[in-house]
N, C-alpha and C positions, 0 to 999 in steps of 0.2 A: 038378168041379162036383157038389152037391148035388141032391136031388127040391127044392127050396127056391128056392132057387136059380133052375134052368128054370123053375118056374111060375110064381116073380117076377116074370122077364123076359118069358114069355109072357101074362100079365097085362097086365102094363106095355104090351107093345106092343097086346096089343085093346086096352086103355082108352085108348092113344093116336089109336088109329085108329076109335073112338067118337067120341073129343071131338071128333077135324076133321072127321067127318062131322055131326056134331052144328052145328059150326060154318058147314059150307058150307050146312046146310039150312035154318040157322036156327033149331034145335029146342032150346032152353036146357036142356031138361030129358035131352036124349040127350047134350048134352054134358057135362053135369054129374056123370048117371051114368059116363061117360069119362074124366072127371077122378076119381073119386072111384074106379074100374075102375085106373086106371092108378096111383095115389097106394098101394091097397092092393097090388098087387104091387109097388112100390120098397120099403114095408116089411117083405112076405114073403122077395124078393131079397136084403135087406139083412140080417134074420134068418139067410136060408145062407149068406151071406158072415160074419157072426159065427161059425155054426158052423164052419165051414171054417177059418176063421182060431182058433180054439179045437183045431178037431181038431190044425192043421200047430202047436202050441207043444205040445203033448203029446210 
């Protein structure tokens, strides 16, 4: 695993865990930034998985 990669995923899960707090309180706008928290690290994530997959056909 990549630096890319971890902080995709570490990403992804606070903005996951924004949005359902966003959603238990009510707060559209906490959840929002949690979605949009969590949406950019699956494409940072996804970014080390390309490179990764780039490095392993080398």
């Amino acid at each position: 695993m990549n630096k890319d990669q971890i902080k995709g995923r570490v990403e992804e899960a606070k903005g996951k865990v924004k949005e359902v707090t966003g959603k238990i309180l009510d707060d559209d706008e906490m959840e929002l930034e949690g979605n949009v928290q969590k949406n950019v690290g699956k494409v940072r994530a996804g970014f080390g998985d390309l490179k990764d997959d780039i490095k392993k056909d080398k």
